[in-house]
Backbone bond lengths (Angstrom), bond angles and torsions (degrees), N, CA, C in turn:
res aa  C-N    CA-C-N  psi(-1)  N-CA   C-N-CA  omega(-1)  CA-C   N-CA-C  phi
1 X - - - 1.465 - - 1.532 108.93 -
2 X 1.380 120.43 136.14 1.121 130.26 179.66 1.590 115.49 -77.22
3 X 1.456 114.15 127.39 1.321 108.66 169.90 1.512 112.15 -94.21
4 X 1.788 108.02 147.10 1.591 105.99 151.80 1.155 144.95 -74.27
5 X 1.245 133.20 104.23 1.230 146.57 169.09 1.467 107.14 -10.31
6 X 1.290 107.80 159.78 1.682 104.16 166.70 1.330 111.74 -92.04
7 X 1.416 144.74 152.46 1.516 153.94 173.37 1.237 118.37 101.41
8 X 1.312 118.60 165.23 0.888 114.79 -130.02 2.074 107.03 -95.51
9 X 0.992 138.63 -169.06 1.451 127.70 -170.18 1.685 100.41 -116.01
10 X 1.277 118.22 150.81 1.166 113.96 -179.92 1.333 132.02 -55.86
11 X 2.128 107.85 -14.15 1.356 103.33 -170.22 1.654 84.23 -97.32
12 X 1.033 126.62 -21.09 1.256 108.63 174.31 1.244 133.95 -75.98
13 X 1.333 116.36 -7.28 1.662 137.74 178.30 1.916 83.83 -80.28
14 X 1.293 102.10 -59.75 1.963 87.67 -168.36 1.505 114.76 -62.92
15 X 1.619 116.53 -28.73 1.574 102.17 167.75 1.610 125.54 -69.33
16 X 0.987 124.04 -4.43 1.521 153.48 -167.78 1.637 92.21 -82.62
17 X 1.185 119.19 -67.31 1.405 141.56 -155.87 1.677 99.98 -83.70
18 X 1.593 121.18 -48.13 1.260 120.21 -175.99 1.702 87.43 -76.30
19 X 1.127 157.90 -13.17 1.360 132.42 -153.17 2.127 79.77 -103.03
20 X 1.006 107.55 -66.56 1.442 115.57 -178.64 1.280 101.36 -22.63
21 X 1.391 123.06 -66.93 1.715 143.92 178.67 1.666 116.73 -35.23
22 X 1.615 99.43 -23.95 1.708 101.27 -170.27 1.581 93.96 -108.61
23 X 1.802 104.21 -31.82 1.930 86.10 177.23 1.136 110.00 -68.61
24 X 1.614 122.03 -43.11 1.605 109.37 170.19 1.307 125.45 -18.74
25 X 1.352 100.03 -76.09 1.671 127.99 -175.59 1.858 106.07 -32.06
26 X 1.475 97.63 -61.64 1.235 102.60 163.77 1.549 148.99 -49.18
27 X 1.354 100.73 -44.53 1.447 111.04 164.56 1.186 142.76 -84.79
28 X 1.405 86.41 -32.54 1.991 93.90 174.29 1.605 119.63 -57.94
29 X 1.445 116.54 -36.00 1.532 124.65 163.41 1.511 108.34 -36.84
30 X 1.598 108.72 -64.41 1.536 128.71 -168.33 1.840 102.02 -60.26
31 X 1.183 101.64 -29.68 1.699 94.94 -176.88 1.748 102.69 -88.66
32 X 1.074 114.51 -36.56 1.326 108.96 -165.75 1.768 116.93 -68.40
33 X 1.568 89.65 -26.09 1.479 118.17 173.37 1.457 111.95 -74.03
34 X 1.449 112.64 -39.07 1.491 101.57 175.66 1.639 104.41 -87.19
35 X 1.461 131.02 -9.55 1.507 110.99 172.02 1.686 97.46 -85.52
36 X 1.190 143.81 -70.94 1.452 119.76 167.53 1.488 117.77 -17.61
37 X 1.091 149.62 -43.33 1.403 163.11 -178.45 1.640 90.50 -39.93
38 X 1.756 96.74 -78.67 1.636 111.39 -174.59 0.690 113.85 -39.58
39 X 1.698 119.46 -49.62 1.585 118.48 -153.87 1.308 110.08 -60.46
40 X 1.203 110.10 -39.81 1.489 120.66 -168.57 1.413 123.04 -87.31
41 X 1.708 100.73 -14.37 1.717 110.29 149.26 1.630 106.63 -65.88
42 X 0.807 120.49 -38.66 1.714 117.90 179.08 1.686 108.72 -56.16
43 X 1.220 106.12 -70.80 1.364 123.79 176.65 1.548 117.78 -44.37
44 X 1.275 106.60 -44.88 1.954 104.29 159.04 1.388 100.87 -65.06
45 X 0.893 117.92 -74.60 1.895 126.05 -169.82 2.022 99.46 -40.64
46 X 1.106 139.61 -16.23 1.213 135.89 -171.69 1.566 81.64 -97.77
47 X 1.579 100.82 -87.64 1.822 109.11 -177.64 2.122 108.17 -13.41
48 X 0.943 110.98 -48.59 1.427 109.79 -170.54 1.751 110.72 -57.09
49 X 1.666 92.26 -54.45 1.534 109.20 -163.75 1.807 95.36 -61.70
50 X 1.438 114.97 -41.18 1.294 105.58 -173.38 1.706 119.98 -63.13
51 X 1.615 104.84 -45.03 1.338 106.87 -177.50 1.924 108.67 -68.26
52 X 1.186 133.46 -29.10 1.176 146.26 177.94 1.520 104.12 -70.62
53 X 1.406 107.59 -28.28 1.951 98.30 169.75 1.334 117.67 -108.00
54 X 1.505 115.25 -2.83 1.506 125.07 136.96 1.542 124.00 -36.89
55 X 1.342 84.23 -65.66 1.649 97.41 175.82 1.604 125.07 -40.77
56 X 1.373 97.77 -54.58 1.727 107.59 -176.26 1.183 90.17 -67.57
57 X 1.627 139.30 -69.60 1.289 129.25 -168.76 1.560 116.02 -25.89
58 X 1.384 107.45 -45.85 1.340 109.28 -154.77 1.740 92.61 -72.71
59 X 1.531 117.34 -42.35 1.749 132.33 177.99 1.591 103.56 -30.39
60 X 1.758 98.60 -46.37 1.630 105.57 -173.43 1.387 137.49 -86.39
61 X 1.517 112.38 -10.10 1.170 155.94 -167.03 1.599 112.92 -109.12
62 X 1.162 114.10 -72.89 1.655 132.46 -177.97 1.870 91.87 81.83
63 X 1.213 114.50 49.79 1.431 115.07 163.63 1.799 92.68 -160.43
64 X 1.289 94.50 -176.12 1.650 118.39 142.58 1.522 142.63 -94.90
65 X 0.922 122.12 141.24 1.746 113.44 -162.86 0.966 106.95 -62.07
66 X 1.537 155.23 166.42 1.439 159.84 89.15 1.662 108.52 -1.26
67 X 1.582 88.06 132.11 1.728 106.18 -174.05 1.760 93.49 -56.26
68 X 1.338 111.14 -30.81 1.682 99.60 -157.18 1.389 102.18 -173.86
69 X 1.048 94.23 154.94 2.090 89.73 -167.13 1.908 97.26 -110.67
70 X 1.263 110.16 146.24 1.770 121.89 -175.70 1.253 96.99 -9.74
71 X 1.227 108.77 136.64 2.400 118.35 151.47 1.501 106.02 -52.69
72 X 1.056 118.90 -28.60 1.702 131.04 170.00 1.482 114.67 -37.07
73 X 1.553 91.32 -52.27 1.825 94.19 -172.07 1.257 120.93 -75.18
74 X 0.823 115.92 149.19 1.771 117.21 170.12 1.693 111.94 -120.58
75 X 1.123 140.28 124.10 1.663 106.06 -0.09 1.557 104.73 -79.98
76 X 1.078 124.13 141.19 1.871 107.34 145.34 1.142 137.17 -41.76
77 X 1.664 109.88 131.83 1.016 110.65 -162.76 1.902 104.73 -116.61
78 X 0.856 110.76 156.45 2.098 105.46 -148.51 1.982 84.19 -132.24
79 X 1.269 92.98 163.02 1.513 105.75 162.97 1.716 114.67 -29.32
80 X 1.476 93.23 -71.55 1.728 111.73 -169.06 1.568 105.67 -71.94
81 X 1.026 121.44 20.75 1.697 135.41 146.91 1.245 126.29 -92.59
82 X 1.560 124.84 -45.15 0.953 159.06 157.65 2.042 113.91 -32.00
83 X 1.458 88.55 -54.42 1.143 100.94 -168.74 1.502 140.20 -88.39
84 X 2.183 81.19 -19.04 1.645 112.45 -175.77 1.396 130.54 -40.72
85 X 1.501 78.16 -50.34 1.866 86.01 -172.83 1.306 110.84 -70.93
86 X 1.498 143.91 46.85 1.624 151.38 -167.18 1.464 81.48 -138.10
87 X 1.519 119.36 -51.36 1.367 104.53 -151.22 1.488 93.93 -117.61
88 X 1.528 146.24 0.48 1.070 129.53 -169.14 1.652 126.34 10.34
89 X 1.304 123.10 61.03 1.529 141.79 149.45 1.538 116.85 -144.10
90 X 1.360 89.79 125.50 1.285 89.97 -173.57 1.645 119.21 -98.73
91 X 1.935 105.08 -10.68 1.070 93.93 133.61 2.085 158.67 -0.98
92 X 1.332 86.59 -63.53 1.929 119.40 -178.09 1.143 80.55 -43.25
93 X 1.608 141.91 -58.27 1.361 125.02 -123.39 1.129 112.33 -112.85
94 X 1.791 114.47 41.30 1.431 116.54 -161.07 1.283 108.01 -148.24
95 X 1.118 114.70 75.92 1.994 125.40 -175.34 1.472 95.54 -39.23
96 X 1.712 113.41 116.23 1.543 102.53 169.72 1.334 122.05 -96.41
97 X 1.788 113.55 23.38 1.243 125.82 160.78 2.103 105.45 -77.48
98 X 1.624 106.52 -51.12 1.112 97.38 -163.79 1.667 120.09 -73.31
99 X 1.787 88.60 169.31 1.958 100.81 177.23 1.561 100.09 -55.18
100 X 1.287 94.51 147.44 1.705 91.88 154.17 1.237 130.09 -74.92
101 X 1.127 122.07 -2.14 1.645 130.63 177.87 1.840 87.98 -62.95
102 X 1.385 129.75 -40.63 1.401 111.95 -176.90 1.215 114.25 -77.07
103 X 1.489 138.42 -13.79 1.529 118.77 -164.50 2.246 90.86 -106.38
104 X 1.519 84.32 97.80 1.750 108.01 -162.31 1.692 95.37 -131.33
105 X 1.611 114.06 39.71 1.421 106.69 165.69 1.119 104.36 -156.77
106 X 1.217 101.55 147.02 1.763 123.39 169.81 1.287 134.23 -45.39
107 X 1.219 133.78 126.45 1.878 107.54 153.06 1.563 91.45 -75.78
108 X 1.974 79.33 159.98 1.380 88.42 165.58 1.531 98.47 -85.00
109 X 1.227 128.68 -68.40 1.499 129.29 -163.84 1.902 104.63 -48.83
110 X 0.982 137.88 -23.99 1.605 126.64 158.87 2.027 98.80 -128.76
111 X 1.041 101.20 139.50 1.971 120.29 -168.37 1.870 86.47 -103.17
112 X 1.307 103.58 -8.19 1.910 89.56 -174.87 1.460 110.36 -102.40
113 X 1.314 114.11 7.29 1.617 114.88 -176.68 1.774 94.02 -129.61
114 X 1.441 83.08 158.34 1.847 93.64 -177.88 1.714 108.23 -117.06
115 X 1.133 122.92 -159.16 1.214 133.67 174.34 1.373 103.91 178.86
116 X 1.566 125.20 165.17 1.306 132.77 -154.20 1.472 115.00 175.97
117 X 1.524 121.37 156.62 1.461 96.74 153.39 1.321 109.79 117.28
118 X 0.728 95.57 -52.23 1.893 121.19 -169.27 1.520 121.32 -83.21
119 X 1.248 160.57 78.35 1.616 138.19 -167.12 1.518 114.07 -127.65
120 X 1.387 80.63 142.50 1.386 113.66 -177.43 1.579 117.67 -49.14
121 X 1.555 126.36 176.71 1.326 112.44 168.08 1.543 93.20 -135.81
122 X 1.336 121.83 91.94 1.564 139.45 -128.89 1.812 91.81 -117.32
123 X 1.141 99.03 -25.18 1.851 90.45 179.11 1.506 111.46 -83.59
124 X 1.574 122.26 -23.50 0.863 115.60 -174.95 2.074 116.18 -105.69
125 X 1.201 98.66 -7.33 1.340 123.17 -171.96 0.998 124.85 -92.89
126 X 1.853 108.31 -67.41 1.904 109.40 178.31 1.882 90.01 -155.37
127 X 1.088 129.67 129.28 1.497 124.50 168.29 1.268 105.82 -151.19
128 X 1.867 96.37 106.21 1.474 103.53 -167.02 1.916 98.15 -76.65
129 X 1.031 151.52 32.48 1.311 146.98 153.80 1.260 132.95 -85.42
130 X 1.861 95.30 8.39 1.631 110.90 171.23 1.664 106.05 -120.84
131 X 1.035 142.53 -55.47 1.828 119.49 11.97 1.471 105.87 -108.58
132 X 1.362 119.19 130.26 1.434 130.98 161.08 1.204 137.58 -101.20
133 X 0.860 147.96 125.25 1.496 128.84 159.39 1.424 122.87 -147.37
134 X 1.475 97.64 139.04 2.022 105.58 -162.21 1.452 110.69 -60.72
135 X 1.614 115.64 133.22 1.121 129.08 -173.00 2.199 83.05 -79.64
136 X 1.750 96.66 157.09 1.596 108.23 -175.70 1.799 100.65 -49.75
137 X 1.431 123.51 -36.29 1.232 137.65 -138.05 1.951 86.81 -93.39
138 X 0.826 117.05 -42.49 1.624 115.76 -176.89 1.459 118.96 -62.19
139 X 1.701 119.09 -36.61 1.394 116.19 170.74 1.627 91.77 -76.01
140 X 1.670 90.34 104.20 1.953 99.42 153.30 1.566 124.49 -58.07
141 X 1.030 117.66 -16.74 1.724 121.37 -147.89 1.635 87.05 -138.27
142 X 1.232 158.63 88.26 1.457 134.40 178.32 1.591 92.52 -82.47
143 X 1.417 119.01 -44.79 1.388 104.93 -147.85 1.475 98.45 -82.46
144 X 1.375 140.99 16.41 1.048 141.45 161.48 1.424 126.07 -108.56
145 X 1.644 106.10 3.69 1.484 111.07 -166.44 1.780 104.55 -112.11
146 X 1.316 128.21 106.56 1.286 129.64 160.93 1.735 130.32 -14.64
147 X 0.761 131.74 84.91 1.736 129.68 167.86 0.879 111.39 -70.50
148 X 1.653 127.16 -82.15 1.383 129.53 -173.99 1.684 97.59 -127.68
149 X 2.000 81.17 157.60 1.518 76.96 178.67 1.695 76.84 -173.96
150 X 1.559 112.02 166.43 1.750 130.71 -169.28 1.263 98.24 -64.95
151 X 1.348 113.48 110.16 1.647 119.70 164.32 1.782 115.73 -105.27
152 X 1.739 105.73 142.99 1.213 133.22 -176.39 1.849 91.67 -71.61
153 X 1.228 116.09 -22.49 1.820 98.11 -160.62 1.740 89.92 75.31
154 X 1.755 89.21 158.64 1.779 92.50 163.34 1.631 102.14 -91.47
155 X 1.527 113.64 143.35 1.546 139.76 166.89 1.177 120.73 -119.45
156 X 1.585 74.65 135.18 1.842 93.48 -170.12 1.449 100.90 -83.54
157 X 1.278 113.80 -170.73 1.684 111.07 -167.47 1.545 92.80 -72.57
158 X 1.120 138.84 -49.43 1.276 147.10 -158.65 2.123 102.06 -51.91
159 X 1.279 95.93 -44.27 1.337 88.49 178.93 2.309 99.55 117.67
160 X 1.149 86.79 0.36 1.404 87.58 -178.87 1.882 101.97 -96.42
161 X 1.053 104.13 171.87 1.926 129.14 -170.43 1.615 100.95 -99.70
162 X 1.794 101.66 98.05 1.540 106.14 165.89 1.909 96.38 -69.47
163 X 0.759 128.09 -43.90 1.741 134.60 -165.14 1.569 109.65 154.45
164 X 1.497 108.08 169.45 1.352 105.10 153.59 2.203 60.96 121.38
165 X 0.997 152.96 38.50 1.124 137.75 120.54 1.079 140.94 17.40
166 X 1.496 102.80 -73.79 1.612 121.08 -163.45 1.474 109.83 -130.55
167 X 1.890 100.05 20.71 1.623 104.01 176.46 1.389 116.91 -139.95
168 X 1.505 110.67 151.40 1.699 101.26 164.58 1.452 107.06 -126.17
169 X 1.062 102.21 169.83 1.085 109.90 165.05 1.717 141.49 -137.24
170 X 1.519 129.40 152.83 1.023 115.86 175.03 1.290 153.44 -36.11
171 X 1.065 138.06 149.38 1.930 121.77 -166.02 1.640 106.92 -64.25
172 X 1.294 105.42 -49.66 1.926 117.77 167.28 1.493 107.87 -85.12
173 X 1.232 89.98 160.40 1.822 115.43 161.17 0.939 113.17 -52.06
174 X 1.348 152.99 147.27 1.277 128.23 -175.93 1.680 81.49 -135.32
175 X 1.986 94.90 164.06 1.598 101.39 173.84 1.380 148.40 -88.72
176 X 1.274 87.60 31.26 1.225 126.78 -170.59 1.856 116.90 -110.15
177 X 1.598 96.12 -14.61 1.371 96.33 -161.46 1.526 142.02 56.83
178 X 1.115 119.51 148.70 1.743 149.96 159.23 1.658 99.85 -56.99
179 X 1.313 118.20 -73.92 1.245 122.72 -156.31 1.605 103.25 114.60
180 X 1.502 120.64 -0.78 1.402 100.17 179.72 1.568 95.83 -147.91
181 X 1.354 115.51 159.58 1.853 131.09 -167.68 1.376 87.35 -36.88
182 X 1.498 131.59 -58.35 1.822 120.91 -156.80 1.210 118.80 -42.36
183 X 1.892 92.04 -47.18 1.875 101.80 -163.83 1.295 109.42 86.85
184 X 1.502 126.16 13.65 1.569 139.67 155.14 1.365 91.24 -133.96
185 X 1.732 104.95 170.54 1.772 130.20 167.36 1.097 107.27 -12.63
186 X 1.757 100.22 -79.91 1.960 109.38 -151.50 1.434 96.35 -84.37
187 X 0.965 104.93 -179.84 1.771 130.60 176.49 1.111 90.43 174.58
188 X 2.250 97.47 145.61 1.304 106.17 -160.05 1.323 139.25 84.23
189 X 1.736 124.70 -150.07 0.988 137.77 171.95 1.299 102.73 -68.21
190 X 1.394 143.46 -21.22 1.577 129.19 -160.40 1.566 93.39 -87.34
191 X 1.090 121.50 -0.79 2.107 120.66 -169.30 0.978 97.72 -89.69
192 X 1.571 110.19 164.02 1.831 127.99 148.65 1.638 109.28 -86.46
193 X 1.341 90.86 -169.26 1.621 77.32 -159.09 1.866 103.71 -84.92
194 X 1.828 100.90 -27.46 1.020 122.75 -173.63 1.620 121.84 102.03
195 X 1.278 100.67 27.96 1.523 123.48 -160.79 1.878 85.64 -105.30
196 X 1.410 117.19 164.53 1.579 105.51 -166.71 1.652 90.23 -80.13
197 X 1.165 115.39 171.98 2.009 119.10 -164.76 1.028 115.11 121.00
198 X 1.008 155.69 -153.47 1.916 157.08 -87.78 2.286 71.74 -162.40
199 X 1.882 113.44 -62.66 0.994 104.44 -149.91 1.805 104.33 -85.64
200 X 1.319 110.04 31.34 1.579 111.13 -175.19 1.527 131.68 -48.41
201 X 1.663 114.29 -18.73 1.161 144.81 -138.58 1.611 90.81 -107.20
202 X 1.317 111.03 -40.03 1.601 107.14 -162.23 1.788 116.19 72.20
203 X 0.860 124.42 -140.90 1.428 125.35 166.25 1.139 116.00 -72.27
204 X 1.212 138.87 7.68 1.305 140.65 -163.48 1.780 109.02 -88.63
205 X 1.551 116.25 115.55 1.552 105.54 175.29 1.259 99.30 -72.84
206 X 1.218 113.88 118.96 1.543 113.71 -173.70 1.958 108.43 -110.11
207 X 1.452 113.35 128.85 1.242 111.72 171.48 1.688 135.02 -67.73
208 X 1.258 118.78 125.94 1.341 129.33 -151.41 1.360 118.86 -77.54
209 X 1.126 134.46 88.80 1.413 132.13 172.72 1.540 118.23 -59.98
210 X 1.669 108.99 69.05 1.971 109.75 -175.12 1.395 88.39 -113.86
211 X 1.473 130.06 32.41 1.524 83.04 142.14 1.511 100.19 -125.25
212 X 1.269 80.52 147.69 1.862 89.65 -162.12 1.990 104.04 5.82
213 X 1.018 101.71 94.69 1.663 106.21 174.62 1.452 117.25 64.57
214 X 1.173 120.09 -4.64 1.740 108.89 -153.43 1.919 89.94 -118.72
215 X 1.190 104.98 168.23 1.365 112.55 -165.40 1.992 86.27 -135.28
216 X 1.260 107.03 127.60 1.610 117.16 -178.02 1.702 83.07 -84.46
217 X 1.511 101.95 134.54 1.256 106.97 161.98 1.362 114.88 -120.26
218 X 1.352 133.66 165.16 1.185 141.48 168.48 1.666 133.81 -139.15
219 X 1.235 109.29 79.25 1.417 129.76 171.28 1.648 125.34 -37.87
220 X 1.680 92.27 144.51 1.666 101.85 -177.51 1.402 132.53 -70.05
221 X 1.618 85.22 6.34 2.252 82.88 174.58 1.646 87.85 -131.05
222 X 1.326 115.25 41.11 1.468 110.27 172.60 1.375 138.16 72.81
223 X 1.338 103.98 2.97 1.739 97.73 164.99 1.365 126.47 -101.68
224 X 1.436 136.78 172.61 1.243 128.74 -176.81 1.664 115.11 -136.29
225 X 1.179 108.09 123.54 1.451 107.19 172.23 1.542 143.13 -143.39
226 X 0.891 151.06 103.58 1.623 152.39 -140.20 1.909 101.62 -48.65
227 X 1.228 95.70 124.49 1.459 117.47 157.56 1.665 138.94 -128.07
228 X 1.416 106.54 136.22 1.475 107.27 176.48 1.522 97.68 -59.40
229 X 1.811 113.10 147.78 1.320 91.31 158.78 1.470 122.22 -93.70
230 X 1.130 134.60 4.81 1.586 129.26 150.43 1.498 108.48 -48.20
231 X 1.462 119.57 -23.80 1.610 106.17 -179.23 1.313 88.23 -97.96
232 X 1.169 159.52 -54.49 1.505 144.68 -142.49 2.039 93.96 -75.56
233 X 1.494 102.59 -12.82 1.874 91.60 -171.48 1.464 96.84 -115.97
234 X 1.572 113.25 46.24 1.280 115.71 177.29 1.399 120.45 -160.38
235 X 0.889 118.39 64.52 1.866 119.48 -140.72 1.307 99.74 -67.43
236 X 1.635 117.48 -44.70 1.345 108.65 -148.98 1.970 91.22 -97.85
237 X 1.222 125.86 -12.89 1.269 155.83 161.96 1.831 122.80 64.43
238 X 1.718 72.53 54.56 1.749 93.58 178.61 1.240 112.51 -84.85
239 X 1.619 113.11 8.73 1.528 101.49 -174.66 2.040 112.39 94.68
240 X 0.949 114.40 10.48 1.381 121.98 169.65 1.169 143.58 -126.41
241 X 1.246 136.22 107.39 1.653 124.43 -156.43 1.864 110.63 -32.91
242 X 0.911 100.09 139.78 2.018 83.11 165.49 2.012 74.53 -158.10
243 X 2.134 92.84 -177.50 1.267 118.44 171.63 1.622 129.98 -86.78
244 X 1.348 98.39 -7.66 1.754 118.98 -150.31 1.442 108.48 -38.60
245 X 1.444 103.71 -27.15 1.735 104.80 -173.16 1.125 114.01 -83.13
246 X 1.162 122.04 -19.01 1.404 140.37 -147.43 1.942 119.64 -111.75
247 X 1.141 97.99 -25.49 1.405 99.75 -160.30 1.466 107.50 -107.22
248 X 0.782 125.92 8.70 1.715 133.71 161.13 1.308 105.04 99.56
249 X 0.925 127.67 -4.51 1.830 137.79 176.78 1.367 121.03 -129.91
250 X 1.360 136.41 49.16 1.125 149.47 -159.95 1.624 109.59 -14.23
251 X 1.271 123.03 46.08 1.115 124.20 -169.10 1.661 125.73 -114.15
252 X 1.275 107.00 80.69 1.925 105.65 -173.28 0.966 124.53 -19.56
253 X 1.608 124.62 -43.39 1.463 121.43 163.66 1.158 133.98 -50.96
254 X 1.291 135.05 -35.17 1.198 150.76 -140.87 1.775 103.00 -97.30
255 X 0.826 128.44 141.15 1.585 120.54 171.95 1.589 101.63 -155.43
């Protein structure tokens, strides 16, 4: 009588391998889903700390900062300079959803670290290219008015960063102005063409819906909460571009 060897048989080596093959299949979704999960626990947990050291700024100030101080100065100094010393991490300022092609700015206080990712709502807030910036008392509506929230930068068709970094901007022109002919960030070579693609936006710093679809927003009396951006470019949400989120008075008309 023949004995069996010890180990295992070849069809049993392939059920071994096909069973492994289907938990894979199975889990890797569930993991990849729970690191997106985090990320975007991070990305609220940043969004908060920033709009909450907005806040004090503004306590210390009785305005809002300027998107960015003159091209003149050296170094430039940007919102998320402005705001640092509340939150000392410089960390905050680094969407760990986005490419690195966006984190394309300086601190001023260290020139060897960048930041990115993040943008401002600078036409309606602070835009040193006039220079303006809203006293606390002018946003009528804070908890309805956008501060910060995940910006694309403006993209050119190619998929590369004309600028607009650390800004977004509104669906319209607003009357308040950009500071440049578009009435968004780029003008020029820094745009897409506005053709559908990477450059759909035109000059527009447009805010980034990466986590799975949703765009982290961050509001002017400090709270934070996920938005489509078809809803943030639709306030009153009849289906028509308007400013409502944006303009310090939650008001569709108003631009």
């Amino acid at each position: 009588m023949k004995r069996r060897t010890n180990g295992f048989t070849l069809i049993e080596l392939l059920v071994v391998i096909a069973i492994i093959a289907i938990l894979a299949a199975i889990l890797f979704p569930v993991f990849a889903r729970a690191k997106d999960a985090a990320k975007k626990t991070t990305c609220v947990s940043n969004s908060k700390q920033m709009v909450m050291a907005l806040m004090m700024y503004i306590g210390d100030y009785s305005g809002y900062p300027m998107h960015s101080s003159p091209s003149s100065t050296n170094p430039r100094t940007r919102w998320p300079d402005y705001i640092y010393p509340y939150v000392n991490n410089e960390a905050l300022f680094l969407d760990p959803v986005a490419n690195q092609d966006i984190f394309g700015k300086r601190w001023a206080h260290n020139q060897n670290r960048f930041y990115g990712g993040y943008g401002y709502n600078y036409q309606y807030l602070g835009n040193s290219r006039f220079p303006w910036a809203a006293t606390e008392s002018e946003i009528a509506s804070p908890s309805e008015t956008i501060a910060i929230a995940d910006t694309n930068g403006v993209r050119r068709d190619d998929n590369s960063v004309g600028g607009g970094q650390y800004a977004i901007d509104p669906p319209l022109t607003s009357s308040r102005g950009s500071g440049k002919p578009s009435g968004y960030y780029g003008d020029g070579g820094e745009c897409g063409s506005g053709k559908p693609g990477y450059g759909v936006w035109g000059c527009r710093a447009a805010p980034a819906e990466r986590h799975l679809n949703w765009v982290i927003v961050g509001f002017c009396d400090g709270h934070v909460k996920n938005m489509r951006l078809g809803q943030m470019d639709d306030f009153d949400g009849d289906g028509n571009l308007d400013n409502g989120w944006w303009n310090g008075r939650a008001d569709a008309g108003t631009r």
